[in-house]
C-alpha positions as a Markdown table, in Angstrom:
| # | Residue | x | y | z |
|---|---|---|---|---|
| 1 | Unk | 0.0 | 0.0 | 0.0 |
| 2 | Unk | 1.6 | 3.7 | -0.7 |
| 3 | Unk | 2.6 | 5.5 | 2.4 |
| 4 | Unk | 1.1 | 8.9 | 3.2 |
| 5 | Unk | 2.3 | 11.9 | 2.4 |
| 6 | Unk | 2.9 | 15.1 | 4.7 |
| 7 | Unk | 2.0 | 18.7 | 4.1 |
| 8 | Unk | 4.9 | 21.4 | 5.8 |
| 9 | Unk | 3.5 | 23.2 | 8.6 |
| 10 | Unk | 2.6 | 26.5 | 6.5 |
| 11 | Unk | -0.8 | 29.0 | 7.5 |
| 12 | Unk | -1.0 | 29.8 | 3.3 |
| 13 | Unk | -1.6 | 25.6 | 2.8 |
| 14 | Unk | -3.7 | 25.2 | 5.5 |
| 15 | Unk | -6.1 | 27.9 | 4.5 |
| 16 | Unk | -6.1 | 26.9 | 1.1 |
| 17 | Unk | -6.8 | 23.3 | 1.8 |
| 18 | Unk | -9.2 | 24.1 | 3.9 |
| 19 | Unk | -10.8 | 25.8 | 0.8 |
| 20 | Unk | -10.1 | 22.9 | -1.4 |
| 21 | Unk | -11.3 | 19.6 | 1.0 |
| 22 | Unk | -14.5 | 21.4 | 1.4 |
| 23 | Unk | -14.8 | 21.2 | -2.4 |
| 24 | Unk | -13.3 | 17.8 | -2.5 |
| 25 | Unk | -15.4 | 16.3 | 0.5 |
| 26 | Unk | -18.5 | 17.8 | -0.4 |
| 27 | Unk | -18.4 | 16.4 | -4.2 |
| 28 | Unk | -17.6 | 13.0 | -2.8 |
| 29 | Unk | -20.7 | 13.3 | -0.9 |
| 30 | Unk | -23.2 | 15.3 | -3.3 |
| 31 | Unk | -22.0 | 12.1 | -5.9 |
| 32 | Unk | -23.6 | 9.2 | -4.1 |
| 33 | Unk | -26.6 | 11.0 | -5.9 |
| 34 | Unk | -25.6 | 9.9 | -9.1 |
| 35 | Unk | -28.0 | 7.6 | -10.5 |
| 36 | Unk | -30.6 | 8.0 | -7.5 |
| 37 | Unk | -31.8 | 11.5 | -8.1 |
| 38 | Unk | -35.4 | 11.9 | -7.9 |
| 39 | Unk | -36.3 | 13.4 | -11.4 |
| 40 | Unk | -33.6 | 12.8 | -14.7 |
| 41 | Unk | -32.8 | 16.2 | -14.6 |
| 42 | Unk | -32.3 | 16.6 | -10.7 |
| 43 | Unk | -29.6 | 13.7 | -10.9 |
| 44 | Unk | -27.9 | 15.0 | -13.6 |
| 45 | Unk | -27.9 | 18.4 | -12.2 |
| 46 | Unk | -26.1 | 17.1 | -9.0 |
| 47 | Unk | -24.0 | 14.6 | -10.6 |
| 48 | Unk | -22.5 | 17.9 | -12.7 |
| 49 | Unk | -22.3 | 20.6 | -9.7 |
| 50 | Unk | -20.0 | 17.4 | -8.0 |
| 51 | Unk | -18.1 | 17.5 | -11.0 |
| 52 | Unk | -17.4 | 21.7 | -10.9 |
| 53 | Unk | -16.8 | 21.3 | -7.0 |
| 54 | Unk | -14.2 | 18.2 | -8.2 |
| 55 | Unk | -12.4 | 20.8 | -11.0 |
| 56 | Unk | -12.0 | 23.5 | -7.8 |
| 57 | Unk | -10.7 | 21.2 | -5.3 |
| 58 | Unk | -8.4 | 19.6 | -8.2 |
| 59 | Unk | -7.2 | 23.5 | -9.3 |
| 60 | Unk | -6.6 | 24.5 | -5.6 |
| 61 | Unk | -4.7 | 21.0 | -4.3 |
| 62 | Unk | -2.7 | 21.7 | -7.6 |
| 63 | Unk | -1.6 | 25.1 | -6.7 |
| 64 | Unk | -1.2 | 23.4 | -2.7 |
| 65 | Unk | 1.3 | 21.1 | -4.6 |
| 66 | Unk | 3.4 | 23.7 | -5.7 |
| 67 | Unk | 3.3 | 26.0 | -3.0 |
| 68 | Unk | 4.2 | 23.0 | -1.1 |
| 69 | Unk | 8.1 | 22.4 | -2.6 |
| 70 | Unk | 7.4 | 19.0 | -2.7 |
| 71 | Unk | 6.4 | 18.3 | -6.0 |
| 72 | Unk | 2.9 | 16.9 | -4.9 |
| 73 | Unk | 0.3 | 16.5 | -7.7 |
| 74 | Unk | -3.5 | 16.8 | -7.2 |
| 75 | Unk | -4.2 | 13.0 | -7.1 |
| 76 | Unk | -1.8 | 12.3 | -4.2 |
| 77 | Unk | -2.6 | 15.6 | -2.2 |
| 78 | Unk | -6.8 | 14.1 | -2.8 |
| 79 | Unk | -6.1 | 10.9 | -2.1 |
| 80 | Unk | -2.5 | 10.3 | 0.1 |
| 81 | Unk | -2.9 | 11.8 | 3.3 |
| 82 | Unk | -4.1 | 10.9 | 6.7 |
| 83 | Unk | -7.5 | 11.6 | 7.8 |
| 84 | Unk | -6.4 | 14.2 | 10.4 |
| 85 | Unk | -4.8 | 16.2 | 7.5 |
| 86 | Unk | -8.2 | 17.0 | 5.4 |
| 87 | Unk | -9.1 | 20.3 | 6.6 |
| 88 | Unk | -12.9 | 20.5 | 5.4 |
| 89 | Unk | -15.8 | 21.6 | 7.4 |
| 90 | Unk | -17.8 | 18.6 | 9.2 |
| 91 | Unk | -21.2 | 19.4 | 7.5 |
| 92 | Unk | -19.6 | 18.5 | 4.2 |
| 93 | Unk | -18.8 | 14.7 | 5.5 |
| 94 | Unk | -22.0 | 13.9 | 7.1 |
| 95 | Unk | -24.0 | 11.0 | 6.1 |
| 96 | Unk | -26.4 | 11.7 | 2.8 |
| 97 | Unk | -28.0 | 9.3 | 0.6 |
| 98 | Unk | -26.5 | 6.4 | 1.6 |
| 99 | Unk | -27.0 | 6.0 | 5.3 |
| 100 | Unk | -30.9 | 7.3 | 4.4 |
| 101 | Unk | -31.0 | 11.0 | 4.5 |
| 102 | Unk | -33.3 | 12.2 | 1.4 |
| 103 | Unk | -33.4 | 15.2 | -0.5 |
| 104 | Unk | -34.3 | 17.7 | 1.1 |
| 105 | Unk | -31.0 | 17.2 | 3.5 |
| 106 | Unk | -29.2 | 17.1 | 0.0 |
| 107 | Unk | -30.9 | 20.4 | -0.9 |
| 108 | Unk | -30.5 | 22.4 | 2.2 |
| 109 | Unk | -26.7 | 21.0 | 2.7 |
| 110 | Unk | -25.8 | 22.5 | -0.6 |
| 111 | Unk | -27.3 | 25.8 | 0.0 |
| 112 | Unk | -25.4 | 26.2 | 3.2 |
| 113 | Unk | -22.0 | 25.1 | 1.3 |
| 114 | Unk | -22.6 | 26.8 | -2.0 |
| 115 | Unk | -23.5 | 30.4 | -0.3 |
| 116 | Unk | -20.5 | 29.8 | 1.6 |
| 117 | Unk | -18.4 | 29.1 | -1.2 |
| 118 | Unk | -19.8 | 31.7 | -3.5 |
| 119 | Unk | -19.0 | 34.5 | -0.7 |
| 120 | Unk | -15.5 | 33.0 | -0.5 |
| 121 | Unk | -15.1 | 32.6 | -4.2 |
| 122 | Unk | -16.2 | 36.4 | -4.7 |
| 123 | Unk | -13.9 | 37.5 | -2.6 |
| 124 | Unk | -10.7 | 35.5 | -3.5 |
| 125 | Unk | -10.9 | 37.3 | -7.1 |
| 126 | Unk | -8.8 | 39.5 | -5.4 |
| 127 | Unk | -6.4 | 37.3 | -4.1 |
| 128 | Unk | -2.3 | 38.5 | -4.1 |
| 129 | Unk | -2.0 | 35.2 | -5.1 |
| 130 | Unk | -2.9 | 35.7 | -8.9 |
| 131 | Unk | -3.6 | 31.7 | -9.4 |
| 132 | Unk | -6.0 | 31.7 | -7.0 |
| 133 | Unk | -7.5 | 34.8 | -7.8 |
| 134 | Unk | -7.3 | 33.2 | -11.3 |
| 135 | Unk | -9.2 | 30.0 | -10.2 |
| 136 | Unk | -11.9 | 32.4 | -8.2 |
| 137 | Unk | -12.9 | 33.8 | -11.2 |
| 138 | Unk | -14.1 | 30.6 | -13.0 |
| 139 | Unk | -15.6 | 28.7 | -9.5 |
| 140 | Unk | -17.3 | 32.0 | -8.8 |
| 141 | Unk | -19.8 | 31.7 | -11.6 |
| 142 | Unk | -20.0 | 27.9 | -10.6 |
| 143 | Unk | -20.8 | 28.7 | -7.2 |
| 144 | Unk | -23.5 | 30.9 | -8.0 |
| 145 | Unk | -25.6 | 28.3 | -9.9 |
| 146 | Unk | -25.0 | 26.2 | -7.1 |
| 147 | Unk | -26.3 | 28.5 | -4.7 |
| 148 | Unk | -29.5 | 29.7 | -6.5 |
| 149 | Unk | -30.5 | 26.0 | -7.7 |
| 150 | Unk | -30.2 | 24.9 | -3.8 |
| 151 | Unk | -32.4 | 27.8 | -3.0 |
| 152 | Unk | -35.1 | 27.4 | -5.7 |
| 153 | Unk | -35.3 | 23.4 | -4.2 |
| 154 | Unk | -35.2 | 24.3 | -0.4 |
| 155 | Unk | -37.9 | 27.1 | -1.2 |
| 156 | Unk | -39.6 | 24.7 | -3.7 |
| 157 | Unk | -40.0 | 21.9 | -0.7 |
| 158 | Unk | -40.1 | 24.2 | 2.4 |
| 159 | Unk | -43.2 | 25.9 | 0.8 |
| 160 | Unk | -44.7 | 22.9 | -0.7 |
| 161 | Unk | -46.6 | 19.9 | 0.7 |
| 162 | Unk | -47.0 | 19.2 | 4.7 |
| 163 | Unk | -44.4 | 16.1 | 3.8 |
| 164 | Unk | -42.0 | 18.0 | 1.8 |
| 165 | Unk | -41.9 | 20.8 | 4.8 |
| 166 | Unk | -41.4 | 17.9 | 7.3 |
| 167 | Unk | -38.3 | 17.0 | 5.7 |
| 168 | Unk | -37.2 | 20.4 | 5.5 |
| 169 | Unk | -37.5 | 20.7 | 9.2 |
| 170 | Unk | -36.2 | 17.8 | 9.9 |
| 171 | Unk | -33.3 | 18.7 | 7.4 |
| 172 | Unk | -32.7 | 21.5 | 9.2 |
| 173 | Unk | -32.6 | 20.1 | 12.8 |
| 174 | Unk | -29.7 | 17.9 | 11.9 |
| 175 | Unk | -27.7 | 20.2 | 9.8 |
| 176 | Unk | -28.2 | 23.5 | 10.8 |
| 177 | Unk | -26.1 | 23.0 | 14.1 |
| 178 | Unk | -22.6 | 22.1 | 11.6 |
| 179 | Unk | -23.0 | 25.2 | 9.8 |
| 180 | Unk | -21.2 | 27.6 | 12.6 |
| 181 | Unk | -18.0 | 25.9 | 11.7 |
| 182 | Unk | -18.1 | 27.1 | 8.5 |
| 183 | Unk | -17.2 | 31.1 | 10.0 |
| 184 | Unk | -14.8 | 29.3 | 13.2 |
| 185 | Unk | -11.8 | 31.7 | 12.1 |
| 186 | Unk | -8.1 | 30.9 | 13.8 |
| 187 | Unk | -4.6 | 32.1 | 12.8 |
| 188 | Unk | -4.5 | 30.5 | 9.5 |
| 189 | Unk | -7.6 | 33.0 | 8.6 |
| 190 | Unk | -5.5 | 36.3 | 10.4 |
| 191 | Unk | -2.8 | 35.0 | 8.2 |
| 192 | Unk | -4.3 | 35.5 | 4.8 |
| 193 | Unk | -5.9 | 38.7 | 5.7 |
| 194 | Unk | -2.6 | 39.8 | 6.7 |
| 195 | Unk | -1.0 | 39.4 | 3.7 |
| 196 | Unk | -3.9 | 39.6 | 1.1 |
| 197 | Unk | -4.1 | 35.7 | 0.1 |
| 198 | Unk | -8.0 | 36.2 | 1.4 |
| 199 | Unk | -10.4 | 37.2 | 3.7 |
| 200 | Unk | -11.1 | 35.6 | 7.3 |
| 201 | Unk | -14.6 | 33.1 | 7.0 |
| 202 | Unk | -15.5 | 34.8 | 10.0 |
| 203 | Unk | -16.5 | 38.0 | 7.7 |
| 204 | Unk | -18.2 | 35.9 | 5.6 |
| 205 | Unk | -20.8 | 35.2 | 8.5 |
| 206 | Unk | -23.1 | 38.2 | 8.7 |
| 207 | Unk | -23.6 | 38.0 | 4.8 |
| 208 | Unk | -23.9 | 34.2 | 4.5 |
| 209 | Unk | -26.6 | 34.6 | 7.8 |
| 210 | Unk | -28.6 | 37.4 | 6.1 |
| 211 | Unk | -28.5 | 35.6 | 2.6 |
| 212 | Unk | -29.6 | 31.6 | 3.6 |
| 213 | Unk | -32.4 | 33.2 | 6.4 |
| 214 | Unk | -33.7 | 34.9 | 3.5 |
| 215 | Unk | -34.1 | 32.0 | 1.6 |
| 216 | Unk | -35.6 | 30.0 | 4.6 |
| 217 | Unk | -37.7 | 32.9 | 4.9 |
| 218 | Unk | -39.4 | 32.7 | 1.5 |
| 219 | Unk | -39.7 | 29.1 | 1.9 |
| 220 | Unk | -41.9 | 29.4 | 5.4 |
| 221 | Unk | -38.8 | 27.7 | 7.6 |
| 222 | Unk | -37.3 | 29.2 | 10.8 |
| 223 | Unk | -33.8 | 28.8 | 11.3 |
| 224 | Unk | -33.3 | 26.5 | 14.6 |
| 225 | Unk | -32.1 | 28.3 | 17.8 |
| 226 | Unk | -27.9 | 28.4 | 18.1 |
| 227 | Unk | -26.0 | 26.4 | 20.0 |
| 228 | Unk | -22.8 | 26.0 | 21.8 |
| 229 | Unk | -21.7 | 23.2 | 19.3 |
| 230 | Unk | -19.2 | 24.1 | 17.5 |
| 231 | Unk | -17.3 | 20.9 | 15.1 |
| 232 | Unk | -13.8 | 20.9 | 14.9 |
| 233 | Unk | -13.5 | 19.3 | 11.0 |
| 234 | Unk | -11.3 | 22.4 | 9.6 |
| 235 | Unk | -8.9 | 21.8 | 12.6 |
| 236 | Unk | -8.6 | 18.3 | 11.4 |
| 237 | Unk | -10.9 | 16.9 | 14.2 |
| 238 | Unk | -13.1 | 14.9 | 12.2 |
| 239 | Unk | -16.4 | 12.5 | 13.2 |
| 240 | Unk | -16.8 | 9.2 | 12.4 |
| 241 | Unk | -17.9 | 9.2 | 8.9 |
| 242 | Unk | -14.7 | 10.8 | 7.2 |
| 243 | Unk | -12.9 | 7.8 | 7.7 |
| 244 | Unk | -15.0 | 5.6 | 5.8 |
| 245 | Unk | -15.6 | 7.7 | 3.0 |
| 246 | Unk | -11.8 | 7.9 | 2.7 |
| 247 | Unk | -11.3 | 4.4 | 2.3 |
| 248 | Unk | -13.8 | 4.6 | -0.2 |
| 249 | Unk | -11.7 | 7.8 | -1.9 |
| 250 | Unk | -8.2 | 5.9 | -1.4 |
| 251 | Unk | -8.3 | 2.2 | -1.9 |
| 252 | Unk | -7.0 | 2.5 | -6.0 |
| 253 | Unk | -4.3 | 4.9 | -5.3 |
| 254 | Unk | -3.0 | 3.4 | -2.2 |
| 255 | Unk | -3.6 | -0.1 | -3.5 |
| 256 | Unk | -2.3 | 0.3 | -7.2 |
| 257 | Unk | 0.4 | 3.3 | -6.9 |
| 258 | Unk | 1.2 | 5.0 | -10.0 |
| 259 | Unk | -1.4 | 3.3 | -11.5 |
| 260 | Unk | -2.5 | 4.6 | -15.6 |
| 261 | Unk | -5.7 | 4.2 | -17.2 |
């Protein structure tokens, strides 16, 4: 089996993989849809949005490589290292379709993520890193479909029948709780801000809040009340489920290194 690799101790990678595993994680997940969507359209609509997220985690653990100085490629930084070394946000590696959550977590997951990402992604364009800025400026426009098909569905369900407003409740007790990690700034955040790589997620808060209550809003859906949970997944603290999907993710390149289609 092919040893993990090691990223250096360095605040620029760790924000940007934080960036990047969110992609990553969250495509892995959004892609157990494939084949099971409810409508032909709706799975190939989900089934494409994992394959954008896939081209911005794959763009950004590129760049990582380089940055790095040790001649990492995409494949090994996706698929190589431990599972305390992914830096993505909890609510991306929750369970979905497989261990029987249904659409409407599906649909209210990605409007949490994509609003996220589409604030981040706006703001990156002007990046002093002029290959990220350069990769903003594509995933931005991606981001924004993301974010306004998620919001047509969870407004589409919240505001529908008494079932499809159930699920949406119960979507949003489950979920909801993960999403204050998503603005849980440290020193790799202070970092980029310092020196103009990008902003802090903690900015991104007051927006994202005001833009996904809106949407809940519209689709007749309160917003549960906060709590004092906060996951640790960007730290590298992950729960139970990571693990698995990773040996899902890893098993061809760790079994079959260097392997060529």
């Amino acid at each position: 089996m092919t040893p993990s690799i090691q990223i250096p101790a360095d605040s620029r990678l760790r924000y940007l993989l934080r960036l990047a595993d969110a992609c990553l994680i969250h495509a892995q997940r959004q892609s157990e849809w494939c084949g099971h969507g409810p409508i032909i359209e709706e799975d190939m609509a989900l089934t494409n949005m994992s394959l954008d997220l896939i081209g911005q985690a794959r763009a950004l653990l590129t760049h990582v490589g380089q940055l790095s100085g040790k001649g990492y490629d995409e494949d090994q930084l996706a698929f190589l290292r431990e599972e305390r070394d992914y830096l993505n946000p909890t609510l991306v590696e929750l369970p979905g379709r497989k261990a029987g959550r249904d659409f409407a977590d599906a649909m209210l997951r990605n409007l949490m993520v994509a609003t996220w990402l589409h604030l981040w992604w706006q703001r990156l364009q002007a990046s002093s890193d002029a290959e990220v800025a350069a990769i903003a400026g594509k995933a931005v426009k991606e981001a924004r479909y993301h974010r306004e098909h998620a919001s047509d569905w969870v407004i589409r369900l919240g505001d529908g029948s008494d079932e499809s407003a159930r699920r949406m409740r119960d979507a949003l007790a489950r979920l909801w709780p993960y999403g204050a990690e998503l603005f849980a700034a440290d020193e790799a955040d202070a970092a980029a801000v310092a020196g103009g790589l990008g902003p802090s997620r903690a900015d991104l808060q007051p927006e994202w809040t005001s833009a996904v209550l809106a949407v809940l809003a519209e689709a007749k859906l309160a917003a549960p009340a906060p709590t004092l949970f906060v996951p640790t997944g960007s730290q590298g603290v992950h729960s139970e489920h990571l693990g698995y999907m990773l040996a899902e993710m890893q098993y061809l390149q760790r079994a079959y290194p260097g392997g060529k289609w």
